[in-house]
Residue, then its C-alpha position, 0 to 999 in steps of 0.5 A: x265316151x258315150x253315144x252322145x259324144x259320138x254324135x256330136x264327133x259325127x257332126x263335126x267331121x261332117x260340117x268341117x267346124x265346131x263352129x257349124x256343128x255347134x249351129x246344126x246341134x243346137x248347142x253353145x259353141x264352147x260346150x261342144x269344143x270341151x266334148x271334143x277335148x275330153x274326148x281327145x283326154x280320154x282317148x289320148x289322141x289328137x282327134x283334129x286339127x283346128x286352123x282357121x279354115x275349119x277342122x280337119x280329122x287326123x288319121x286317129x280322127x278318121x278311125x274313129x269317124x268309121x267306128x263312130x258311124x257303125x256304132x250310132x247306126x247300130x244303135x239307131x237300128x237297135x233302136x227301130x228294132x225295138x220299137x217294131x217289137x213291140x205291141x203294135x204291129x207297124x214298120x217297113x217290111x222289104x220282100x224279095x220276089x222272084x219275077x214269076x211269083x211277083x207276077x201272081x204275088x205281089x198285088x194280092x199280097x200288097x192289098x191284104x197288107x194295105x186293108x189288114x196291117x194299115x200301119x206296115x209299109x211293104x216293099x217288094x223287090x223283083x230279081x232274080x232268085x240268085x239276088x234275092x238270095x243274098x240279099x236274105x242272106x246279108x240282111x237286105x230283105x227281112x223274107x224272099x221266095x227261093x227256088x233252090x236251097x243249095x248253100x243256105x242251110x242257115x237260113x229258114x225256110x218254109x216249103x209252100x208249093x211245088x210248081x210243074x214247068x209247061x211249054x209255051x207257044x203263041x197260039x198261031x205259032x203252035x208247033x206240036x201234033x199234041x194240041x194245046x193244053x195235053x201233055x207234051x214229052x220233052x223229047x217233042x222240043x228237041x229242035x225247036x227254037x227255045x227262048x230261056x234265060x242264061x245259064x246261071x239262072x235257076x229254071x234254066x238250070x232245072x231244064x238243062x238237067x232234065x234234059x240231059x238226065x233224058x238224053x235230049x238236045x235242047x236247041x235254045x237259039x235266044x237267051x235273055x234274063x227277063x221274063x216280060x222280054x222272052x214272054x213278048x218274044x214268044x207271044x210275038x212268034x219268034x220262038x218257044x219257051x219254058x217256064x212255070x205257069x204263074x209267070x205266064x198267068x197274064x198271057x194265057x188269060x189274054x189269049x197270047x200264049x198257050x200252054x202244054x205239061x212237059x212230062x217224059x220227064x215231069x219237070x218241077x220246081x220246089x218255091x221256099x219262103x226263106x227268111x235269115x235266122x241272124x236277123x231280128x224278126x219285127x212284128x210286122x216282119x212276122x206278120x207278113x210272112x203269116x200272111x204271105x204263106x195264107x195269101x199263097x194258098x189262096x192263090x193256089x186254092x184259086x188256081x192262079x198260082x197252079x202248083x201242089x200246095x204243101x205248107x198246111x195252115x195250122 
């Protein structure tokens, strides 16, 4: 039995005929009804029963259908896989961001791709870092960006920068002595009302231990896991919140918020260009991820993306 059988298999469980899988193959009918009966010989099972009507699959017939699809997707990504590897650097490439290093990321890098690798198609998925996590780890993006390396020692990772958490505020809203852009002590945001997303989000997460690492009652009265929602509601007065200054990058520049280093403790954050060491890396894959690191430090160089840069280009 060989793949081309199993194709043939497919087309028949598919179409519910011979007859109709014969016409989408393109194929006599009596030679694919002989396939089909060697392959019954050679398995020693009844693979359909004809009537009629059509045909239908035995339970032996569903068995093998499941295996069949695994093994000719397998071989058709096998396939794709190859020809990526090969001289020329073409193929689909699916990214996952984060929605604050989207915000300064995914436009200057989808730009350099289209003027550099004309022959790659990027697609960048924004969600949530936990998302993007399982997504690498299950295939479904070949490279994402990851705040936190907890449980994924199998993966690879790249450490790009380290971000500082600022405060943010709408300028007719400003609620500190300190004006704005000065260091504020986190101790300073105890009663405010803060805006932060839920608690299984990684920067929530972050804020939380500092605050309780320095005895400080954070009073967050909204929670929302959506960065462009707590943005507006912040810009719009209705409270204050933390977040990395590249996620806030478009506001500031706009003059709806203002923004001011949290010390007392520095909060920070380290972002990891991560990729899954279990999947085959194309060159285009490779590509990208070479110049997502260069376009990174670009941006870092440029202050867009303010951070402590710490991968070097070689």
């Amino acid at each position: 039995m060989d793949i081309r059988q199993l194709r043939y298999f497919i087309a028949i469980a598919e179409t519910g005929s011979v007859s109709a899988a014969a016409l989408r193959l393109n194929i006599a009918q009596p030679s694919l009804s002989q396939h089909l009966v060697n392959m019954e010989q050679d398995l020693q099972v009844q693979l359909v029963v004809r009537s009629p009507r059509g045909s239908t699959l035995t339970a032996e017939g569903e068995l093998l259908l499941r295996h069949a699809k695994e093994i000719c997707e397998a071989m058709s990504r096998c396939v794709t896989e190859l020809r990526e590897t090969g001289q020329h650097v073409a193929g689909k490439v699916h990214f996952g961001m984060p929605p604050s290093v989207s915000m300064v990321m995914s436009v200057p890098l989808s730009e350099t791709v289209r003027l550099e690798l004309p022959q790659v198609r990027l697609r960048v998925s924004e969600a949530m870092s936990g998302f993007i996590k399982s997504w690498i780890e299950d295939e479904t993006v070949e490279i994402g960006f990851l705040y936190d390396l907890k449980d994924i020692s199998r993966l690879h990772a790249t450490h790009v920068l380290n971000e500082q958490l600022y405060f943010f505020s709408a300028p007719d809203a400003w609620p500190l002595d300190t004006p704005p852009g000065a260091a504020v002590p986190l101790k300073a945001l105890e009663q405010l009302d803060l805006i932060l997303p839920g608690e299984p989000h990684g920067l929530r997460r972050i804020v939380e231990e500092a605050a309780a690492q320095s005895g400080v009652s954070l009073n967050v009265v909204t929670e929302l896991d959506a960065m462009t929602q707590i943005k507006e509601l912040v810009a719009r007065g209705s409270g204050f919140s933390i977040f990395a200054p590249a996620a806030c990058h478009d506001y500031v520049q706009e003059g709806k918020l203002l923004k001011s280093p949290i010390v007392d403790p520095t909060i920070s954050r380290p972002v990891y260009l991560v990729k899954n060491p279990l999947r085959t890396q194309t060159r285009a894959s490779a590509a990208i991820e070479k110049m997502t690191l260069k376009v990174a430090a670009e941006m870092v160089g440029r202050g867009i993306w303010e951070g402590e840069l710490v991968w070097t280009p070689e």
